[in-house]
C-alpha positions as CSV (number, residue, x, y, z in Angstrom):
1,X,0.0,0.0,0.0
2,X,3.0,2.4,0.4
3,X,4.4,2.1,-2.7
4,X,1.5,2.7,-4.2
5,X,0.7,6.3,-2.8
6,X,4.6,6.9,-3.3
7,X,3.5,6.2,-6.9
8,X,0.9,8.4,-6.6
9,X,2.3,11.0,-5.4
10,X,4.9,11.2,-7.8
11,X,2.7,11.0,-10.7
12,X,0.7,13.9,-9.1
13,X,3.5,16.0,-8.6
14,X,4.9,15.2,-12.3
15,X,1.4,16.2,-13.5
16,X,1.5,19.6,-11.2
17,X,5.1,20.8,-12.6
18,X,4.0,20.0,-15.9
19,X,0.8,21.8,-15.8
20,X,2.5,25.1,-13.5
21,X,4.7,25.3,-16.9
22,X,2.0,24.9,-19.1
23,X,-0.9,27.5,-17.4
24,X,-3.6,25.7,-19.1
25,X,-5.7,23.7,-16.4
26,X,-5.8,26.6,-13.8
27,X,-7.3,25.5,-10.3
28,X,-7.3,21.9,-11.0
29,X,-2.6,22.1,-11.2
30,X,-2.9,23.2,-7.2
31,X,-5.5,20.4,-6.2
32,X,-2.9,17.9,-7.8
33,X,-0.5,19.5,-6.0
34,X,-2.1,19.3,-2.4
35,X,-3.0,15.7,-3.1
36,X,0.3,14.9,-3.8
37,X,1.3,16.3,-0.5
38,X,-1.7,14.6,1.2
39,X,-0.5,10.9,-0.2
40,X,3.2,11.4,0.6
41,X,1.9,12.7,4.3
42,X,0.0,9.5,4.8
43,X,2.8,7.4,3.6
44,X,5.0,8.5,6.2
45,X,2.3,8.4,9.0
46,X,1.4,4.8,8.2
47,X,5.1,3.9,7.9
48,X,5.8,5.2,11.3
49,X,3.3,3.4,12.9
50,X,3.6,0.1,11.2
């Protein structure tokens, strides 16, 4: 299950700088972005406490 959201996140966060350089899906770049954050934030949280 962690290497999946570590996947995810990193696909999210490819998708965010490649949007930020592009301008052309507005709001929808920062909601990958906070997701991103949100995955890699619970992969460290369920690592510590496995």
């Amino acid at each position: 299950m962690r290497s999946i959201l570590y996947i995810i996140a990193v696909i999210l966060i490819i998708g965010w700088l490649i949007g930020a350089f592009a301008y052309s899906a507005g709001g929808l770049i920062h909601i990958l972005l906070v997701l991103a954050i949100i995955s890699l934030i619970l992969g460290f949280i369920r690592r510590g406490t496995v």
